[in-house]
Legacy VTK file of the C-alpha trace (Angstrom):
# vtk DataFile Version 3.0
C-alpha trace
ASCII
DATASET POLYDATA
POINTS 263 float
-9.508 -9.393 -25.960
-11.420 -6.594 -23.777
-11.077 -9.420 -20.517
-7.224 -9.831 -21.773
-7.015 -6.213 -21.609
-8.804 -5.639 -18.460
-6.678 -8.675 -16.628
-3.054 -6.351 -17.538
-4.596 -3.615 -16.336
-5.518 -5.315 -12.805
-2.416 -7.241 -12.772
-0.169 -3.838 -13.075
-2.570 -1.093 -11.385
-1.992 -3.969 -8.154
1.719 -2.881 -8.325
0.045 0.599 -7.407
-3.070 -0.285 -5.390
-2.730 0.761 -1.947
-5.370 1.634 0.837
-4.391 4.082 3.220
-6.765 3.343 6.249
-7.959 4.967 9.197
-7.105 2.580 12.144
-8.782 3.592 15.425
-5.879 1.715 17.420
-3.130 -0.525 16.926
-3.058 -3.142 19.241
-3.548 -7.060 19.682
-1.716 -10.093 18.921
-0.679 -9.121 15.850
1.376 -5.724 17.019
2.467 -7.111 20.088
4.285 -9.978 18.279
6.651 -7.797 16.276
9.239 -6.487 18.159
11.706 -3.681 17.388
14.553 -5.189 15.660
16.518 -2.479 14.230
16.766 1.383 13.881
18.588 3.573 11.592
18.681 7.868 11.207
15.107 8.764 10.809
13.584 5.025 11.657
12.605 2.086 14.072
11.450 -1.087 12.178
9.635 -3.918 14.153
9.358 -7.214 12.787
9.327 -10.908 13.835
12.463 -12.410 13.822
12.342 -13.864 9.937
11.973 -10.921 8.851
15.289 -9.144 10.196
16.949 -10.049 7.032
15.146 -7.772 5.235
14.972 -4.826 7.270
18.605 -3.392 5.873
16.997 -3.379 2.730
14.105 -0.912 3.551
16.039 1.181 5.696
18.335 2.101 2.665
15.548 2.704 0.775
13.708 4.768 3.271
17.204 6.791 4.342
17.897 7.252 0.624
14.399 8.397 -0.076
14.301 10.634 3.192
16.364 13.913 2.609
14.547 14.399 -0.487
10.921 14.112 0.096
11.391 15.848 3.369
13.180 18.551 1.894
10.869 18.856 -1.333
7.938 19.313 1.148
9.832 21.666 3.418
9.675 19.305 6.459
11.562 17.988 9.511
9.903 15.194 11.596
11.772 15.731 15.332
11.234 11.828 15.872
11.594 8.368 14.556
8.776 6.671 12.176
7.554 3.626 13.601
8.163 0.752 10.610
6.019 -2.295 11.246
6.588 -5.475 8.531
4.448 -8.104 9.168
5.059 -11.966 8.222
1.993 -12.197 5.810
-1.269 -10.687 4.560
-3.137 -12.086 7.161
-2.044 -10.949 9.691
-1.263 -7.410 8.013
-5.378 -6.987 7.357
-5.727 -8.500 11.172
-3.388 -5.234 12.231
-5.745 -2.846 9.970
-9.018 -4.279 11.129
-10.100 -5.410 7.517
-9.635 -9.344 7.649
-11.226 -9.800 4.000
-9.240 -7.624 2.122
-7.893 -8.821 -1.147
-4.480 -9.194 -1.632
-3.273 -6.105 -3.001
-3.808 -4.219 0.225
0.010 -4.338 1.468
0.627 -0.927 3.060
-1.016 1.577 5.230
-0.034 4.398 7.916
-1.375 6.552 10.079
0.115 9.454 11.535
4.166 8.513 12.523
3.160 4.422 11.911
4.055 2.842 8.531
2.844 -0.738 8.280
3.135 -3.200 5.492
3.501 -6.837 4.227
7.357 -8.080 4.198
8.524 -8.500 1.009
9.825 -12.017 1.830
6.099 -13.118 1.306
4.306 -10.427 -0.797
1.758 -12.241 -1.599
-0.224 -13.145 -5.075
-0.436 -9.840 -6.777
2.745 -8.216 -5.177
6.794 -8.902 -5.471
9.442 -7.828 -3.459
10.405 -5.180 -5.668
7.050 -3.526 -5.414
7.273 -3.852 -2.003
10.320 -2.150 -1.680
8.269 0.525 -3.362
5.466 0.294 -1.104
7.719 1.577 1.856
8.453 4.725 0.153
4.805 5.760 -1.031
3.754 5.323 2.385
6.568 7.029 3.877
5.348 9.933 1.723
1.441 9.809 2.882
3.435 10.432 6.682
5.511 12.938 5.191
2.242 14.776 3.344
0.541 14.234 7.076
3.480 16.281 8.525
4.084 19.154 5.648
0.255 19.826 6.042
0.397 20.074 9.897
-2.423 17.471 10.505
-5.062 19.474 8.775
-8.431 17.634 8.841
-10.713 20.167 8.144
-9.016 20.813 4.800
-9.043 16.729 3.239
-6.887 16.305 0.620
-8.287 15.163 -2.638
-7.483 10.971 -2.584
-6.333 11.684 -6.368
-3.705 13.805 -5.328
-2.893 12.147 -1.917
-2.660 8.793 -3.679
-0.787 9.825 -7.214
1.647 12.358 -5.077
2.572 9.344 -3.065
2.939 6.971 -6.408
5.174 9.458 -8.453
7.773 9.661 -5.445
7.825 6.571 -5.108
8.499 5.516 -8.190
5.874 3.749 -9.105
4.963 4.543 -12.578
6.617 3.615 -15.765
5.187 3.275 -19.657
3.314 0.554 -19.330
0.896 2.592 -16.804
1.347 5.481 -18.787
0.103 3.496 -22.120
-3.112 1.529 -19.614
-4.346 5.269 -19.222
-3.754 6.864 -22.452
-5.660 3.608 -23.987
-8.630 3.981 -21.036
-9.095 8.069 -21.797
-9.173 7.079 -26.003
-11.406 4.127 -25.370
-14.327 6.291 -23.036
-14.355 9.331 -20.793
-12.895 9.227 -17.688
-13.594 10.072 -14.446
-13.728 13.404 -13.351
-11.524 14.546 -10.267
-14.333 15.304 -8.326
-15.754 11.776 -8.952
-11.948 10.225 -7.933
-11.890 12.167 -4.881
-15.277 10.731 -3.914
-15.113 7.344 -4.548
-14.422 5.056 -2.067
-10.927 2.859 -1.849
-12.476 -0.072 -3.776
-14.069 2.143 -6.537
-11.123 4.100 -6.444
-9.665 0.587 -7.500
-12.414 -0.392 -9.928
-11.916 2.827 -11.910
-8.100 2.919 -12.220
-7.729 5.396 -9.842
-4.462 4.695 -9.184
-2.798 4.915 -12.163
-4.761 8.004 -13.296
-3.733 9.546 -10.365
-0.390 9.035 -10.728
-1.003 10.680 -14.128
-2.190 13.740 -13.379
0.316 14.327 -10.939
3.044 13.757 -13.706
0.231 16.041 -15.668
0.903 18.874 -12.787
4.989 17.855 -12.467
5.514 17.962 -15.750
3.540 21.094 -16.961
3.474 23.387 -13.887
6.645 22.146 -11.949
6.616 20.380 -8.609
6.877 23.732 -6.554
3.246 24.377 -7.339
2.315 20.692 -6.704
3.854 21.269 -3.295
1.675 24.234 -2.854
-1.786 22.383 -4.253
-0.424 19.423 -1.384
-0.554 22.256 1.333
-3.231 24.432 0.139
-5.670 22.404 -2.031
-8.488 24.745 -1.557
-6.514 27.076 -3.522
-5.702 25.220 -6.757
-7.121 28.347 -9.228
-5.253 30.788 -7.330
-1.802 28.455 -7.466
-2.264 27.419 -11.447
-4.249 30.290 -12.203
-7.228 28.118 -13.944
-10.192 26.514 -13.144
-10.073 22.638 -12.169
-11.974 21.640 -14.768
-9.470 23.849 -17.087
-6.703 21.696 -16.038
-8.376 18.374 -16.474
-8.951 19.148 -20.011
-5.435 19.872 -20.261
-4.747 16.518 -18.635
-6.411 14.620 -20.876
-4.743 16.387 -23.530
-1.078 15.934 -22.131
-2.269 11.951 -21.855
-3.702 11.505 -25.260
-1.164 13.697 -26.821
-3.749 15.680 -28.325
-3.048 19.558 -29.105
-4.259 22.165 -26.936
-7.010 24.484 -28.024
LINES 1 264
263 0 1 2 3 4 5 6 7 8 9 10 11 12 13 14 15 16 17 18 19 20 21 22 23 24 25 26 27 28 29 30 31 32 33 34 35 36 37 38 39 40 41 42 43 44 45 46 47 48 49 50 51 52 53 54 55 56 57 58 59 60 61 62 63 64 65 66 67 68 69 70 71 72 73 74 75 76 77 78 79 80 81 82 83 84 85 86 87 88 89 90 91 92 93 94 95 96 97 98 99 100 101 102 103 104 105 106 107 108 109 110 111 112 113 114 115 116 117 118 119 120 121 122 123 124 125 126 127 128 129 130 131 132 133 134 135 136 137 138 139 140 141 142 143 144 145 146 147 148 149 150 151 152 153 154 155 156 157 158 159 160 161 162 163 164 165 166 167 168 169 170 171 172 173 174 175 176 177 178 179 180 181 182 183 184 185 186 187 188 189 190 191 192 193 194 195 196 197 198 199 200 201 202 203 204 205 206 207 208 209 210 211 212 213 214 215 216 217 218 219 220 221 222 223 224 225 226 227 228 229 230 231 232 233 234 235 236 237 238 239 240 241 242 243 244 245 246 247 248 249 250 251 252 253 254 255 256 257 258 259 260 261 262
C-alpha cells in the first residue's frame, strides 16, 4: 500500500515538478533549429515547423495570463519574451545542458527566455494539459526575475520561488492538497529552511513541490497575496511583513494543512 501510495504521489507531484536551471548559454544545434514562427502582444515563440500548430494555443494562454501576473507584481517588461518549444525531451535537456534528466524536467527560463517541451509530445509523465500549464509557471519565474529587478545577492527561497510560480499557474487542486495533508499526518515535514536548501532532485524526493505550493496557498489564503508580493520582493524581511517569526508561520502552516486548531 505505502509503494501504491508513494507511486500517486510521484505520478501527480510530476504534473508540478519543474527545474528552473541556470544555463550559461543557449546555443547549438538544438536552438539554432527552431526558428521564430509566430509573435503575439507580449511574445515571440520559436519552434520547428510541427510544432506551429500549437503555438496559438500557448500564446492565449500566456496573453490571458499576462495582464494579471504582471499587474499583481507591479511590473512592465518593455520587450518581448523569447518562447522556445522544442520537438521532444531530448533535445529540450540537450538545450539545458542536462542530457540525463528524467522526464519530468519540461520547462526552464532564464532571464527574458522561456523554454519547454511541446505539448504535442509531452512525454511519459506529462500531458498536454500540464503543459499548457507549464508555460504559465515559467512565465511567472521571468515575471518574479523582473518584479525583483535581477537581485542576486538577495536569493529567493526555492519554496517560495517554486510554489509562487505553481499557485499562478494553476497547478494545484485537491488531490495535491490531500498528498500533503496525508505526508504532514503521516511524519514531520521538512522545514523551510531545509526546502530552500535542498537541491532540485531532493527538492523532488521530498515533495517539495507540492508543499510549496501549499504554503503559498498557506500565505494567500491567511495573509492575502499583497503581503506574498512583498515576501517575493523583500524576502529578507518576512517578520517585519507578517509580523512573526518563520518558524511561527510554519507552525501555522501545518496547522492550516492538517486542519488542526491554532494554539
Amino acid at each position: 500500500m505505502k509503494m501504491k501510495i508513494r507511486l500517486v504521489v510521484l505520478k501527480t507531484l510530476s504534473i508540478v515538478f519543474l527545474v528552473c536551471l541556470t544555463i550559461s548559454k543557449l546555443v547549438g544545434q538544438n536552438i539554432d533549429s527552431l526558428n521564430l514562427a509566430k509573435e503575439s502582444q507580449h511574445f515571440a515563440f520559436y519552434s520547428t515547423r510541427g510544432d506551429i500548430e500549437v503555438l496559438d494555443s500557448l500564446a492565449i494562454t500566456l496573453e490571458n495570463n499576462y495582464s494579471r501576473i504582471t499587474n499583481r507584481l507591479g511590473i512592465q517588461i518593455g520587450n518581448k519574451i523569447n518562447v522556445r518549444v522544442f520537438p521532444n525531451l531530448a533535445s529540450f535537456h540537450a538545450a539545458i545542458h542536462y542530457p540525463d534528466a528524467p522526464d519530468w524536467v519540461v520547462g526552464s527560463s532564464i532571464d527574458d527566455e522561456l523554454l519547454m517541451v511541446t505539448p504535442l509530445n509531452p512525454g511519459s509523465y506529462h500531458t498536454y494539459k500540464s503543459l499548457v500549464q507549464v508555460v504559465v509557471h515559467e512565465f511567472v519565474h521571468i515575471a518574479v526575475y523582473y518584479a525583483r529587478g535581477g537581485k542576486g545577492s538577495t536569493p529567493l527561497s526555492r519554496w517560495l520561488s517554486e510554489g509562487y510560480a505553481q499557485y499562478e499557474a494553476g497547478q494545484i487542486n485537491e488531490n495535491i492538497r490531500k498528498i500533503v495533508k496525508t505526508s504532514l499526518t503521516d511524519k514531520t515535514p521538512p522545514t523551510w529552511t531545509q526546502l530552500d536548501s535542498a537541491s532540485a532532485m531532493e527538492f523532488g524526493k521530498m515533495n517539495g513541490y507540492g508543499l510549496s505550493v501549499m504554503i503559498v496557498d498557506f500565505l494567500i489564503s491567511t495573509y492575502g497575496m499583497d503581503r506574498l508580493v512583498l515576501l517575493i520582493k523583500n524576502p529578507e524581511n518576512i517578520e517585519i511583513i507578517y509580523g512573526l517569526t518563520e518558524s511561527t508561520l510554519e507552525k501555522q502552516w501545518i496547522q492550516y494543512v492538517t486542519h488542526e486548531k491554532r494554539e
